[in-house]
mmCIF file of the N, C-alpha and C atoms, coordinates in Angstrom:
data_MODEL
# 
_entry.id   MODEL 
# 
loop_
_atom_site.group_PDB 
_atom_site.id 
_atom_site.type_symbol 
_atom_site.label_atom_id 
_atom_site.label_alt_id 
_atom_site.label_comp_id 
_atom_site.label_asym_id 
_atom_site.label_entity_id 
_atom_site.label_seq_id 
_atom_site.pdbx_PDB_ins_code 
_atom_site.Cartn_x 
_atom_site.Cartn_y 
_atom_site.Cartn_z 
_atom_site.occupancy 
_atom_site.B_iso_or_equiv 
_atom_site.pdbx_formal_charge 
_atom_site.auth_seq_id 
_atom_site.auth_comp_id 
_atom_site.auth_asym_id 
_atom_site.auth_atom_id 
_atom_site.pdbx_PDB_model_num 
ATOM 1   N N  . UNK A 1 1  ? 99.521  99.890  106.440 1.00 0.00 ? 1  UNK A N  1 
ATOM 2   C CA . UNK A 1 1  ? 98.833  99.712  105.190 1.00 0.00 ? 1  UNK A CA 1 
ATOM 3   C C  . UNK A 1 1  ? 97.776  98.638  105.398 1.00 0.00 ? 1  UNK A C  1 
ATOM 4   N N  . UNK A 1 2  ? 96.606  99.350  105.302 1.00 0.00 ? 2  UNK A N  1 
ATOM 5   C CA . UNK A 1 2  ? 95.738  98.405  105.728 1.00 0.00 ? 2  UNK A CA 1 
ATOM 6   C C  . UNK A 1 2  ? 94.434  98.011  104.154 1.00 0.00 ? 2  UNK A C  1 
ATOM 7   N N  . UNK A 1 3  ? 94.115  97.062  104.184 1.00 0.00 ? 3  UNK A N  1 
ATOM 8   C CA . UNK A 1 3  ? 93.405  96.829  102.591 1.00 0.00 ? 3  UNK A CA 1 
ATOM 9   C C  . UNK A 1 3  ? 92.329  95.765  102.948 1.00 0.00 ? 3  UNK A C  1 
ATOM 10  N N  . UNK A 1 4  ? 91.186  95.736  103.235 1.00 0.00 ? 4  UNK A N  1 
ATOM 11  C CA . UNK A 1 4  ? 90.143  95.144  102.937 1.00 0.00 ? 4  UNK A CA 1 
ATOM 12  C C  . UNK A 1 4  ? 89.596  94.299  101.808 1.00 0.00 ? 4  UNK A C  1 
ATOM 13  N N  . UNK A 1 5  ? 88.946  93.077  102.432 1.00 0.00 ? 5  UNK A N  1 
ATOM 14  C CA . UNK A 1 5  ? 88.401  92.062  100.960 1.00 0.00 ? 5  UNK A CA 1 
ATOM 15  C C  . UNK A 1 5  ? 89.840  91.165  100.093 1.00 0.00 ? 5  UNK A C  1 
ATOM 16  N N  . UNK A 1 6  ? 90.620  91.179  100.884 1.00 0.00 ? 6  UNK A N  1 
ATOM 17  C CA . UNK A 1 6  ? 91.137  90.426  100.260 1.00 0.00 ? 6  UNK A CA 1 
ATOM 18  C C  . UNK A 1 6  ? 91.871  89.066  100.359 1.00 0.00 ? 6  UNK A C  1 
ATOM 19  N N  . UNK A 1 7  ? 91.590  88.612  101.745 1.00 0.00 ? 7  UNK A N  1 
ATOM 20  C CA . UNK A 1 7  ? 90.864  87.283  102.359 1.00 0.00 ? 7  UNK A CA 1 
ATOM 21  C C  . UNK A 1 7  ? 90.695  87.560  103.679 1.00 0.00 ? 7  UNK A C  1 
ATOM 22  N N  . UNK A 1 8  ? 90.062  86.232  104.162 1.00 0.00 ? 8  UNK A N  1 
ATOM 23  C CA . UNK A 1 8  ? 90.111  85.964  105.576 1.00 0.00 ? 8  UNK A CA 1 
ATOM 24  C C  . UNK A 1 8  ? 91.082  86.478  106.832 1.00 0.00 ? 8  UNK A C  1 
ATOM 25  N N  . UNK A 1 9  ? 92.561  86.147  105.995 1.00 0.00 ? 9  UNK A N  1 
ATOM 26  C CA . UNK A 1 9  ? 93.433  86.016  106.944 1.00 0.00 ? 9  UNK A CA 1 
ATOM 27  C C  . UNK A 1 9  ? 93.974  87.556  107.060 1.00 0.00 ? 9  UNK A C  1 
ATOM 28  N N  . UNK A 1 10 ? 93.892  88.581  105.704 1.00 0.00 ? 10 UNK A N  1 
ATOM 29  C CA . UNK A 1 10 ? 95.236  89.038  104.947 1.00 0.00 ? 10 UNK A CA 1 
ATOM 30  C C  . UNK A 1 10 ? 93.913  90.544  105.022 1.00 0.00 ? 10 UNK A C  1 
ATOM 31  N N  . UNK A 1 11 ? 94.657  91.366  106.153 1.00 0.00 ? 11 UNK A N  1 
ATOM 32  C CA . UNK A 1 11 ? 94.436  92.962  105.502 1.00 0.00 ? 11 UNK A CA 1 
ATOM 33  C C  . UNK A 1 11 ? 95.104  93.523  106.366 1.00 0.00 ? 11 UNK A C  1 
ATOM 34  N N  . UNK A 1 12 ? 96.573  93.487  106.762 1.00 0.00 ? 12 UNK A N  1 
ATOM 35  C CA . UNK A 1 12 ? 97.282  94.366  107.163 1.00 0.00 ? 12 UNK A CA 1 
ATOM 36  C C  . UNK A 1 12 ? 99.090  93.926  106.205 1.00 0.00 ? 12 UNK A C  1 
ATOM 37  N N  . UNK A 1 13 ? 99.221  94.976  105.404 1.00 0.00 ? 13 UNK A N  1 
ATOM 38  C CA . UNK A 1 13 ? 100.631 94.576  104.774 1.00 0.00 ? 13 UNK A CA 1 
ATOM 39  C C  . UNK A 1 13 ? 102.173 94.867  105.789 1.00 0.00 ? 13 UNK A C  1 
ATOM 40  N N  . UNK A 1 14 ? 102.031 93.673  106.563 1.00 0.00 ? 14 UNK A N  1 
ATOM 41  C CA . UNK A 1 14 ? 103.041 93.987  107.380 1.00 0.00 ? 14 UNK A CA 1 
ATOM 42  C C  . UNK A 1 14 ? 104.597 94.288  107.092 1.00 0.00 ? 14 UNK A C  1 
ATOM 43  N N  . UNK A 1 15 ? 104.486 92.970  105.603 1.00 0.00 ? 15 UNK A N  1 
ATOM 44  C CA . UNK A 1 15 ? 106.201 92.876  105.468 1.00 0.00 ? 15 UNK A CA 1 
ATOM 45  C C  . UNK A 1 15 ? 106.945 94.418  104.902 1.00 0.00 ? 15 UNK A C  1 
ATOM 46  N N  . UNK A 1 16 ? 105.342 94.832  103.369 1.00 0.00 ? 16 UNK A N  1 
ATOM 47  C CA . UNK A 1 16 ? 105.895 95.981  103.375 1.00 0.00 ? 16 UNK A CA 1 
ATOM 48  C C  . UNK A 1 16 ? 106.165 97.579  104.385 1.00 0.00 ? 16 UNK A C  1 
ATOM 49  N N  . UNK A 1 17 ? 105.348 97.367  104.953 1.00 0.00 ? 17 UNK A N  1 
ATOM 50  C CA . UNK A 1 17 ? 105.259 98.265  105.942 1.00 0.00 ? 17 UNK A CA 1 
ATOM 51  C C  . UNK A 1 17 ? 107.017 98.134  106.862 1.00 0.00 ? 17 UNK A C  1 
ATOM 52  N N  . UNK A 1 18 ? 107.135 97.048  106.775 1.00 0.00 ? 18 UNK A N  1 
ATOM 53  C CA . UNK A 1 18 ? 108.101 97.022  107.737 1.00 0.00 ? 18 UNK A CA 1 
ATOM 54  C C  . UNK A 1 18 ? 109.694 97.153  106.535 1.00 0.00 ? 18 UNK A C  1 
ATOM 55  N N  . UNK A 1 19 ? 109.381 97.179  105.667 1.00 0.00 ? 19 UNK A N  1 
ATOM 56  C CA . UNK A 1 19 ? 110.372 97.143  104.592 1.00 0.00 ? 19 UNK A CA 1 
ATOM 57  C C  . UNK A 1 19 ? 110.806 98.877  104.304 1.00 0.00 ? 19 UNK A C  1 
ATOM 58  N N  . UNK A 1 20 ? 109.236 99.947  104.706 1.00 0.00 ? 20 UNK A N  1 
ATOM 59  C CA . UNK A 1 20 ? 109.803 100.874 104.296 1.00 0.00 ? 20 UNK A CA 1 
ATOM 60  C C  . UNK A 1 20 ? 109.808 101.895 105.084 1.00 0.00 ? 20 UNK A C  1 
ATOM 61  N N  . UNK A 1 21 ? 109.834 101.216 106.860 1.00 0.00 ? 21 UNK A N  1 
ATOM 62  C CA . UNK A 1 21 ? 110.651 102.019 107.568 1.00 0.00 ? 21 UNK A CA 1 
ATOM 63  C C  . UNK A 1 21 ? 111.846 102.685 107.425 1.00 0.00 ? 21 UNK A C  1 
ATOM 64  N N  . UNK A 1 22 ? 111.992 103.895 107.494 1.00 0.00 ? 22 UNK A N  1 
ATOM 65  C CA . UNK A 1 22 ? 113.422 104.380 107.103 1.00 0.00 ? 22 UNK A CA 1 
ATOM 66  C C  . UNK A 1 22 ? 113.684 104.973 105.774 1.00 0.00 ? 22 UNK A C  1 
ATOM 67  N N  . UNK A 1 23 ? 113.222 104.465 104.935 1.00 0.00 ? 23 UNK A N  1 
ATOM 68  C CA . UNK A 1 23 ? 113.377 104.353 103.606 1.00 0.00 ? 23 UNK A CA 1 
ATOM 69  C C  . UNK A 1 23 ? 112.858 106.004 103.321 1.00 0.00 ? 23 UNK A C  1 
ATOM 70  N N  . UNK A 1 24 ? 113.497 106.610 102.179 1.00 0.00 ? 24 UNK A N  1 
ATOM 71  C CA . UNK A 1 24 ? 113.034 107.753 101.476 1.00 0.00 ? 24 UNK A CA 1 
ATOM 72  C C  . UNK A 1 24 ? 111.597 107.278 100.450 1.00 0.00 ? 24 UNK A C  1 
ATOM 73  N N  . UNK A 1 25 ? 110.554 107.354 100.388 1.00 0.00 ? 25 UNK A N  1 
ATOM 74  C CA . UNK A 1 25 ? 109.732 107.154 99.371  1.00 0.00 ? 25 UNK A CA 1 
ATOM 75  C C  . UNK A 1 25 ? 109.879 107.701 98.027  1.00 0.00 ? 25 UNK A C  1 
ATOM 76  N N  . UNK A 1 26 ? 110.115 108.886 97.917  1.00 0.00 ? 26 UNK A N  1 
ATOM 77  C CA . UNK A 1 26 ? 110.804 109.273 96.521  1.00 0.00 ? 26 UNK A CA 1 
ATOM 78  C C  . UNK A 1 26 ? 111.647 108.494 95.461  1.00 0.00 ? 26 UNK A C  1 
ATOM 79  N N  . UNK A 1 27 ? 112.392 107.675 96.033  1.00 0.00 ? 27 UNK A N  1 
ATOM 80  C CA . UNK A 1 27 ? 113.231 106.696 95.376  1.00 0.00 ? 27 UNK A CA 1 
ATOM 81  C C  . UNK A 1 27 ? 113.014 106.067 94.685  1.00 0.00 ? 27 UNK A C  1 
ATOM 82  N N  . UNK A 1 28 ? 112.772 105.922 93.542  1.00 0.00 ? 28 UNK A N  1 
ATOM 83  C CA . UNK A 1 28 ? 112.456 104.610 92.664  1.00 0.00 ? 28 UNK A CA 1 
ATOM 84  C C  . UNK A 1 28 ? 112.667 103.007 93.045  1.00 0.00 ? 28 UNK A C  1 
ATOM 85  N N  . UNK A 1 29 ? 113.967 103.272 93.298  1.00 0.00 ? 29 UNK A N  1 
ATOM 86  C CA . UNK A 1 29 ? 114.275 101.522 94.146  1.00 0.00 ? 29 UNK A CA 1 
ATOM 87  C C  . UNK A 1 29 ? 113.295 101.290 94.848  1.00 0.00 ? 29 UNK A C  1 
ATOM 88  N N  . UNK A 1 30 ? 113.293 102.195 95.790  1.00 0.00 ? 30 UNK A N  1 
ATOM 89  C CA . UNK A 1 30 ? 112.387 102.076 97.193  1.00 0.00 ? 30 UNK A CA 1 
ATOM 90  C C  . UNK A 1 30 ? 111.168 101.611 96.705  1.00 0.00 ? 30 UNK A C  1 
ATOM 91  N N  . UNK A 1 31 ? 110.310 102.615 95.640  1.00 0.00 ? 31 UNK A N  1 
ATOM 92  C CA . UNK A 1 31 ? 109.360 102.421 95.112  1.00 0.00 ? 31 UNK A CA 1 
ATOM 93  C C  . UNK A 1 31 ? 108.790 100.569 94.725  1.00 0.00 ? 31 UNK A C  1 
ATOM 94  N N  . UNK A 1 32 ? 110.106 100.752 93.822  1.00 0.00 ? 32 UNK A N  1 
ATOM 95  C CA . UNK A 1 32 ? 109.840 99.007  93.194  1.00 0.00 ? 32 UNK A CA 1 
ATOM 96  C C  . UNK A 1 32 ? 109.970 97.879  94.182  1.00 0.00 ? 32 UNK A C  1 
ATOM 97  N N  . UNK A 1 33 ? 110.916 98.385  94.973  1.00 0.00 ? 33 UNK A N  1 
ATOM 98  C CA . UNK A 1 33 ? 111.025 97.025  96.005  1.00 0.00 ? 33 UNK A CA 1 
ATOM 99  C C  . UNK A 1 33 ? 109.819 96.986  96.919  1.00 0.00 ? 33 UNK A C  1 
ATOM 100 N N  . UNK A 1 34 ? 109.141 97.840  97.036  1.00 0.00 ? 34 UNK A N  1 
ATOM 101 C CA . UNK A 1 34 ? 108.270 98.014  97.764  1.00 0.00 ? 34 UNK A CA 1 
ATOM 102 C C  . UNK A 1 34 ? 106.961 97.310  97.441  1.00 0.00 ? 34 UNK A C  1 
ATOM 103 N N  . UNK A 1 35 ? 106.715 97.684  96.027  1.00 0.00 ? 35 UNK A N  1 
ATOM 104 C CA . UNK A 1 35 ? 105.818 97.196  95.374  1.00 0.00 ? 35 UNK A CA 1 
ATOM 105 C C  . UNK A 1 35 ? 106.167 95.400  94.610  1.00 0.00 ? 35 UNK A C  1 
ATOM 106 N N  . UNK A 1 36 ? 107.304 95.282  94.666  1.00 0.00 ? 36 UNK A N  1 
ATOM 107 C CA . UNK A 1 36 ? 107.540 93.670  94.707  1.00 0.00 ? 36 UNK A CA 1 
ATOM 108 C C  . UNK A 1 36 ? 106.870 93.102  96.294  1.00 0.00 ? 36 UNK A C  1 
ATOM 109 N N  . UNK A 1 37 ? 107.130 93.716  96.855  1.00 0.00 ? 37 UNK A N  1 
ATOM 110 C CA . UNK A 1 37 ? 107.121 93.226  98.302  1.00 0.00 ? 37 UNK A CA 1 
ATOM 111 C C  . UNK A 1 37 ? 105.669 93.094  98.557  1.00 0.00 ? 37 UNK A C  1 
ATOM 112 N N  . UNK A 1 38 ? 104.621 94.295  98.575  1.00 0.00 ? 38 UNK A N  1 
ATOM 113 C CA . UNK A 1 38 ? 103.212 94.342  98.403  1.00 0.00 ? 38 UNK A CA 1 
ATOM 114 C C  . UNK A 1 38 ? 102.835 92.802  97.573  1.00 0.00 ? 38 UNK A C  1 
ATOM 115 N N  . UNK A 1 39 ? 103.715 92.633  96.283  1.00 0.00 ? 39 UNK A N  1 
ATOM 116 C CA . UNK A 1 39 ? 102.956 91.635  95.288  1.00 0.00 ? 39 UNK A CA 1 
ATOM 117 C C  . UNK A 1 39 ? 102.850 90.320  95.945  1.00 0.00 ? 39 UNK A C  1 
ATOM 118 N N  . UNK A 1 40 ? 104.537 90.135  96.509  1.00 0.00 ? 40 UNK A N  1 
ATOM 119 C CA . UNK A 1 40 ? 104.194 88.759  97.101  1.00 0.00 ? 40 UNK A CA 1 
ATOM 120 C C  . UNK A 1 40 ? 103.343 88.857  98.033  1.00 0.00 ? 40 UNK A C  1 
ATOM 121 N N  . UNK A 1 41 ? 102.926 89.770  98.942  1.00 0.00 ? 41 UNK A N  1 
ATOM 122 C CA . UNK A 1 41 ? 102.559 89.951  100.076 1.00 0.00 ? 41 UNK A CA 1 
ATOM 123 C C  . UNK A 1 41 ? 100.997 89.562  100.033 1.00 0.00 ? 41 UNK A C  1 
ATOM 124 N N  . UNK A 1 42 ? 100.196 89.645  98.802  1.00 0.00 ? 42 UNK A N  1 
ATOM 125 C CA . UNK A 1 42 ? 98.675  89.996  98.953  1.00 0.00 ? 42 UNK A CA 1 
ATOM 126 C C  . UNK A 1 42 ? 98.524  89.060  98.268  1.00 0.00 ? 42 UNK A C  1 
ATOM 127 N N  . UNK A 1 43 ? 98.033  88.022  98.844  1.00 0.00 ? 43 UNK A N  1 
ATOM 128 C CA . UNK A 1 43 ? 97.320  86.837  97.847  1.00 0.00 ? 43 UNK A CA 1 
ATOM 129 C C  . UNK A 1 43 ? 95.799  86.624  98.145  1.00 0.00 ? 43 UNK A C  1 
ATOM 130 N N  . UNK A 1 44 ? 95.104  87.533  97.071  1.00 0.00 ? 44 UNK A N  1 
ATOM 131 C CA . UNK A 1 44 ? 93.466  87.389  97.682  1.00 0.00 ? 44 UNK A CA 1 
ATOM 132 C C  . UNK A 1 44 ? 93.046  86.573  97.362  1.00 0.00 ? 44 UNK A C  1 
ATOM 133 N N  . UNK A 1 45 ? 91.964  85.867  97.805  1.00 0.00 ? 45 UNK A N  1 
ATOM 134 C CA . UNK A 1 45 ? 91.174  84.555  97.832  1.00 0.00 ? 45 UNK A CA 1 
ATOM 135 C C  . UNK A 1 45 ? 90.019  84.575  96.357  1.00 0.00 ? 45 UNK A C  1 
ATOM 136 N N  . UNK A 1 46 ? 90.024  83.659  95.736  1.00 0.00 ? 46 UNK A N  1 
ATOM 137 C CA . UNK A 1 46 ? 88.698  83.885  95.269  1.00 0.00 ? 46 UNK A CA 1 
ATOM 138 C C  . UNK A 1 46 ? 87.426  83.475  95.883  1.00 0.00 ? 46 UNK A C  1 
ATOM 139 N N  . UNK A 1 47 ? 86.814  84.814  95.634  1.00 0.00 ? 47 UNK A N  1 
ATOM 140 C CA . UNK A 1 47 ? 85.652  84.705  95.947  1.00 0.00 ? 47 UNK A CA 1 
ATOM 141 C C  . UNK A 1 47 ? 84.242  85.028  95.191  1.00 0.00 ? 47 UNK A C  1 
ATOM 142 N N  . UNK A 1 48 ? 83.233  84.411  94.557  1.00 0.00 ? 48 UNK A N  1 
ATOM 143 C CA . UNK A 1 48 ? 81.892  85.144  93.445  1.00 0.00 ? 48 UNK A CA 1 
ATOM 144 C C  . UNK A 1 48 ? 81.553  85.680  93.785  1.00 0.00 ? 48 UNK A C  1 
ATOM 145 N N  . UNK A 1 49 ? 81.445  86.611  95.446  1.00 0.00 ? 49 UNK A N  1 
ATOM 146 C CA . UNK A 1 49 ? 80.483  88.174  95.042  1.00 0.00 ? 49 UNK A CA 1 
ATOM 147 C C  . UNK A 1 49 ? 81.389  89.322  95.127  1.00 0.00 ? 49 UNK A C  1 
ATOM 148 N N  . UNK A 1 50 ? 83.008  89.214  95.564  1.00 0.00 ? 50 UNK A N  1 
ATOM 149 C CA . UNK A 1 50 ? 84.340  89.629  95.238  1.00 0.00 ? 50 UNK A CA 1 
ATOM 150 C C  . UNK A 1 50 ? 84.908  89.973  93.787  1.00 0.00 ? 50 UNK A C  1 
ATOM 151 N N  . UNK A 1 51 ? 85.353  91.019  93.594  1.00 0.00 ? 51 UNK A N  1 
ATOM 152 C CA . UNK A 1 51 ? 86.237  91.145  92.423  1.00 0.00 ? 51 UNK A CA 1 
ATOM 153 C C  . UNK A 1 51 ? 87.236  89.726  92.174  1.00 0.00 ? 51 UNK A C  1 
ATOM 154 N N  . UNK A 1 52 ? 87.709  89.483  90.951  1.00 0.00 ? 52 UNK A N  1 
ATOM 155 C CA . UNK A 1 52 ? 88.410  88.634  90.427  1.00 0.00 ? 52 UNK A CA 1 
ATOM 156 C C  . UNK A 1 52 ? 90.166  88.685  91.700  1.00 0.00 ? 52 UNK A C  1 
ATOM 157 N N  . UNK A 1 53 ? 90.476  88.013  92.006  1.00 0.00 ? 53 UNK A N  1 
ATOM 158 C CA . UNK A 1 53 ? 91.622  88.123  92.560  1.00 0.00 ? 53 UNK A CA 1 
ATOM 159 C C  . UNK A 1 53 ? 92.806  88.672  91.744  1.00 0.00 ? 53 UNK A C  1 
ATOM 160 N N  . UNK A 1 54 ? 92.841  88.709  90.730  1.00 0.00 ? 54 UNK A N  1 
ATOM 161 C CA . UNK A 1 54 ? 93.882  89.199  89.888  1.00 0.00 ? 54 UNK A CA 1 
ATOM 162 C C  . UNK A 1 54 ? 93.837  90.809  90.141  1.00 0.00 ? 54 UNK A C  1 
ATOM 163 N N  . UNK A 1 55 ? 92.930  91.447  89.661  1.00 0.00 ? 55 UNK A N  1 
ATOM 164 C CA . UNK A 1 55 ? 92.103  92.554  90.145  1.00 0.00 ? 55 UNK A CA 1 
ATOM 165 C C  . UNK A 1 55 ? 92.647  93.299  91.466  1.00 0.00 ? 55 UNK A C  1 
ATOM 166 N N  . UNK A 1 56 ? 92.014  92.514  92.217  1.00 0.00 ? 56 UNK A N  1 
ATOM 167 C CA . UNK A 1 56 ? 92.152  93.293  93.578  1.00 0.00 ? 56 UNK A CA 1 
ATOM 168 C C  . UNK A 1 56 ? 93.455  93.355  94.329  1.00 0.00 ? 56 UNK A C  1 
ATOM 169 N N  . UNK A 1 57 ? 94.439  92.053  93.845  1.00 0.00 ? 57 UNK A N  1 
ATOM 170 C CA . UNK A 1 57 ? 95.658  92.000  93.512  1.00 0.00 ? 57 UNK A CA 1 
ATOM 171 C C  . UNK A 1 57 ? 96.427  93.710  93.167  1.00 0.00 ? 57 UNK A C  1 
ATOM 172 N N  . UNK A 1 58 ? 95.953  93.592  92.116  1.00 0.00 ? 58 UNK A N  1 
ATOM 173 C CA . UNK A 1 58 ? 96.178  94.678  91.599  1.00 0.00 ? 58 UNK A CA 1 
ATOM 174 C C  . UNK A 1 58 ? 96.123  96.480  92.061  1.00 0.00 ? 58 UNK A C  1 
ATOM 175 N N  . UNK A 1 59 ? 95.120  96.237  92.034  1.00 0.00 ? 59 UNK A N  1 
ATOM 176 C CA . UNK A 1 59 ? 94.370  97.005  93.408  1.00 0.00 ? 59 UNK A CA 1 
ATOM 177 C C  . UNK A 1 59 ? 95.065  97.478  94.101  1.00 0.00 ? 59 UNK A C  1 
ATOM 178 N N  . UNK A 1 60 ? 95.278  96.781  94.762  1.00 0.00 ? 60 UNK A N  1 
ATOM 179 C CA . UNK A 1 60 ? 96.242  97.277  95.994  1.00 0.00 ? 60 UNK A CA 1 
ATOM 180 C C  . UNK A 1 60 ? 97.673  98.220  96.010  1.00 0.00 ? 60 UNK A C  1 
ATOM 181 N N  . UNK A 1 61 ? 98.103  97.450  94.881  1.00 0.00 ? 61 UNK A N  1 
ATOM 182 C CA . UNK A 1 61 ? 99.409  98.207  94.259  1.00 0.00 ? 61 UNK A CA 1 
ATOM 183 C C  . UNK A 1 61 ? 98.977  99.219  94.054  1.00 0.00 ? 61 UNK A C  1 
ATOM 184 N N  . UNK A 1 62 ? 98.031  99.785  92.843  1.00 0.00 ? 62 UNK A N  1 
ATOM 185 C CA . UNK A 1 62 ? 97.272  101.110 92.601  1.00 0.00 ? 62 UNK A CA 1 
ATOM 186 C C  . UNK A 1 62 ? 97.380  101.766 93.392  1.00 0.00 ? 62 UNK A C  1 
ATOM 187 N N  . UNK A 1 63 ? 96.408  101.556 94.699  1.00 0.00 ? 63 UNK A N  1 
ATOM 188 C CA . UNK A 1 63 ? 96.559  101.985 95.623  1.00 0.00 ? 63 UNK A CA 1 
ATOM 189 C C  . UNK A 1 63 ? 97.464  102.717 96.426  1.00 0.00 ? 63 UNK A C  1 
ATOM 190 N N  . UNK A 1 64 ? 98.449  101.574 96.538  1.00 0.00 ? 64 UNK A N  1 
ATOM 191 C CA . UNK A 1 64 ? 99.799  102.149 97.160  1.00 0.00 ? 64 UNK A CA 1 
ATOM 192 C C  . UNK A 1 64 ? 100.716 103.121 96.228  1.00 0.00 ? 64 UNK A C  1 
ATOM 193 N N  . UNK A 1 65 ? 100.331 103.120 95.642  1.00 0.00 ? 65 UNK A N  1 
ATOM 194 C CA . UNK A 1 65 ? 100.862 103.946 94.081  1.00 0.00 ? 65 UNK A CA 1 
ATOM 195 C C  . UNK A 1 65 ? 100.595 105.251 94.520  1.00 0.00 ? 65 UNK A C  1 
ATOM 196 N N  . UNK A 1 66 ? 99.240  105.635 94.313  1.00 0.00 ? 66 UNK A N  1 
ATOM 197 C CA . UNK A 1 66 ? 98.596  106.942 94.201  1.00 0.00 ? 66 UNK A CA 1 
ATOM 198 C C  . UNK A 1 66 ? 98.846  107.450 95.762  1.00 0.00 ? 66 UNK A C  1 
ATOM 199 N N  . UNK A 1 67 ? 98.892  106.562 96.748  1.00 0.00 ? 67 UNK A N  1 
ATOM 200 C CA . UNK A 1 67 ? 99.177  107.340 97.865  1.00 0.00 ? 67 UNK A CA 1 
ATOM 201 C C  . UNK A 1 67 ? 100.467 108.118 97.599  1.00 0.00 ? 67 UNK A C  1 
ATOM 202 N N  . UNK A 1 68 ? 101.229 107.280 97.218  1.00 0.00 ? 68 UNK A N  1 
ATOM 203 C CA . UNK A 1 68 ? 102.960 107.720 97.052  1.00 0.00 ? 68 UNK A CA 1 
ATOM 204 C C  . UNK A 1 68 ? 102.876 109.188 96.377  1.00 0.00 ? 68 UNK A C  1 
ATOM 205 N N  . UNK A 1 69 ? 102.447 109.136 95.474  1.00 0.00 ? 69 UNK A N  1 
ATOM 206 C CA . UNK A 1 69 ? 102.159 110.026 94.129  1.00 0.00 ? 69 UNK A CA 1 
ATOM 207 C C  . UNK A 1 69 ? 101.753 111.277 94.652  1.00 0.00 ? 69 UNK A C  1 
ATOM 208 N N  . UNK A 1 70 ? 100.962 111.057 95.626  1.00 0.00 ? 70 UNK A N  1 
ATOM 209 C CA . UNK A 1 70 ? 99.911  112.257 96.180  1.00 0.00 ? 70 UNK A CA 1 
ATOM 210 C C  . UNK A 1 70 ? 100.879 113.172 97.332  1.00 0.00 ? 70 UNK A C  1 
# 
């Protein structure tokens, strides 16, 4: 899971990635823990020519959402 712009340090989500080895995705648990895990995981920087960090925060989850979904 890889996510751009959202700092310096931070565009590969390792912990979740590594959380949902194995795991059925269908699962709701799976789902939520997953997406707890993403939340702590992504702390974007602020930046003024960047979306709001809350945002892109956000973002990301979306993201990982609609992949699931799809």
């Amino acid at each position: 899971m890889v996510y751009g712009n959202i700092s310096g340090t931070f565009n590969h989500a390792a912990k979740t990635e590594k959380f949902l080895i194995g795991k059925c995705l269908n699962k709701l648990e799976t789902l939520q823990s997953a997406l707890e895990i993403l939340h702590e995981e992504v702390q974007p920087i602020s930046d003024p020519i960047l979306a709001s960090p809350g945002y892109r925060k956000h973002l990301t989850q979306a993201l990982f959402y609609k992949v699931i979904q799809s």
